[in-house]
Structure formats: C-alpha cells, structure tokens
C-alpha positions in Angstrom: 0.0 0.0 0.0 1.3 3.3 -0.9 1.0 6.3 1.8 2.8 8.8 0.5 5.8 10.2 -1.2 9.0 9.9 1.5 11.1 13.0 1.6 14.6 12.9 1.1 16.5 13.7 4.1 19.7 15.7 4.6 21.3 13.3 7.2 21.2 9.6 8.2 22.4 8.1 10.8 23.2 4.4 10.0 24.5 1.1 11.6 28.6 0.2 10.3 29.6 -3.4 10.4 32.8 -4.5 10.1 33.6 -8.1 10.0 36.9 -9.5 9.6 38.5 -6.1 8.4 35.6 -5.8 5.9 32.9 -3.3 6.0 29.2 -5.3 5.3 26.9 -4.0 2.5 23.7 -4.4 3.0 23.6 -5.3 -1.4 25.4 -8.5 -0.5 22.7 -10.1 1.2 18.7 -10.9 1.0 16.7 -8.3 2.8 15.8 -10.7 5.6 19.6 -11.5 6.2 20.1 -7.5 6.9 17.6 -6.9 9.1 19.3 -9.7 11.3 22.4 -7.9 11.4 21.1 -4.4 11.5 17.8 -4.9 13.9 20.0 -6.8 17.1 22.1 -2.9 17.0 19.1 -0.9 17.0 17.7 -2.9 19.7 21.3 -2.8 21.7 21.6 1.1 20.9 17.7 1.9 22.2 18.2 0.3 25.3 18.6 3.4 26.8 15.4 5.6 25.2 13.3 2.7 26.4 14.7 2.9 30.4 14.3 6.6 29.8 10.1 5.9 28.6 9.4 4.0 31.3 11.0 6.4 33.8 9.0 9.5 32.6 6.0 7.6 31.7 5.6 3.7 31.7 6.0 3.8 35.2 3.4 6.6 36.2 1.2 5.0 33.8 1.4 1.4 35.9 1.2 3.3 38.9 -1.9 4.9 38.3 -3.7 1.3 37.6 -2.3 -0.2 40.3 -0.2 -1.9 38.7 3.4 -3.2 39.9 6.1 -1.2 38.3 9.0 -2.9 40.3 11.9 -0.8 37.8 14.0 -4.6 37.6 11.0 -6.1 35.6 11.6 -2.9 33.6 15.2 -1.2 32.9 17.3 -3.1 30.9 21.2 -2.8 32.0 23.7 -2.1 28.5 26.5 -4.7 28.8 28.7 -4.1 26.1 30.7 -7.2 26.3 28.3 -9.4 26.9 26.2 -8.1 23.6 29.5 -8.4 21.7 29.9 -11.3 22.4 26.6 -12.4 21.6 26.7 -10.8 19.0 30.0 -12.1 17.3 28.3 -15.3 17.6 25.4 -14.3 16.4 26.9 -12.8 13.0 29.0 -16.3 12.0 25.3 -18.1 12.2 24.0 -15.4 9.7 26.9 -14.9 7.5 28.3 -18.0 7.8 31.6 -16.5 8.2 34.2 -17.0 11.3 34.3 -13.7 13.3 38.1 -12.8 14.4 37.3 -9.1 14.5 34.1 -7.0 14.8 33.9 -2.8 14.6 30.6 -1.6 14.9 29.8 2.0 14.2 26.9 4.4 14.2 28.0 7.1 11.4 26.1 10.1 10.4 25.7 10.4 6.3 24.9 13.7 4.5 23.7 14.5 1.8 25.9 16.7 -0.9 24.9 16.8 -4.8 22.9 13.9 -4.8 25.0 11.7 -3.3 25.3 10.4 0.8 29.0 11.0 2.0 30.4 9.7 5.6 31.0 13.1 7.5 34.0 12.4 10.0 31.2 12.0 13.3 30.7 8.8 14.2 29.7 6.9 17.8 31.2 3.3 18.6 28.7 1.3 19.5 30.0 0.9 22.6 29.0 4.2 23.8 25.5 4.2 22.2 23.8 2.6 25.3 25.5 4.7 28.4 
C-alpha cells in the first residue's frame, strides 16, 4: 500500500559493520539477512530511550492502575561485552563467516549533490547505550 511520497532527508544516521576487516553491505545479502544484522544494533543502541520511557511515563502509567512497576522487571542494563559477544556469535550463524574481528559503528551520512557521503562523526557502538 502506498501512503505517500517519503522526503529525502539531509542526514542519516546508519549502523557500520565490520567483519573481519571488511565493512558489510547491506547489497550483499537478501533483505531478511540485513535486518538480522542491523535490527540486534538498533535494539542494543535503544536500550537506553526505552529505560528513559518508562521512567517518565511507563512507570506513572502502571502506577496509576495499580499496577506493579518494580523498575528490575523494567530497565534493561547495557552490557557491552556481553552483547559483543553475543553478537559475534550471532553474526557467524548469519553470514556464515568466522568472526576474528568486529567494529561496529553508528555514522552520520549527509547529503551533498545527490550523493550520501560519511561526515567524520561517528559513535562506537559501545558508547550508544550509556
């Protein structure tokens, strides 16, 4: 079904994974296989929006109801070598490839003449969830 027309943005901020030494493009592999390496970040990196919902409203919302809104059936903690090394694993069952190194980055793209370019900012994922 077709909404509307989506507007062209002047930044994205995307998800780099580097396996191996070799950056991972999402045109190397079926749609279904990306969204298996990409959703697992996006998930690790919102970790922290979704402690910050319930703090400012989940919990008053439970609250309200009556409801028990004990914060450890709640918050989620950010481990980040505990998801790395899920995730390492994680990546050799979907790309059947062995994983001696990972990088994972969250770079900002702009937009110049028609074409996205990689602007020098970028976040290890490491420090997305903090």
């Amino acid at each position: 079904m077709y909404s509307e027309k989506i507007a062209i943005q002047k930044n994205y901020n995307v998800f780099e994974v580097e396996l191996n030494g070799k950056r991972l493009e999402g045109r190397n592999f079926s749609a279904t296989e990306w969204d298996k390496i990409m959703v697992p970040l996006q998930f690790y990196a919102g970790i922290k929006s979704s402690n910050a919902l319930y703090k400012s409203q989940i919990q008053r919302l439970l609250n309200k109801m009556q409801i028990n809104s004990t914060e450890a059936h709640f918050i989620q903690s950010c481990n980040y070598e505990q998801f790395e090394n899920w995730y390492k694993n994680y990546l050799e069952a979907v790309t059947n490839q062995k994983t001696e190194s990972l990088a994972v980055t969250y770079r900002n793209y702009e937009l110049r003449s028609n074409k996205l370019e990689a602007t020098p900012s970028f976040i290890p994922l490491s420090q997305l969830c903090r």
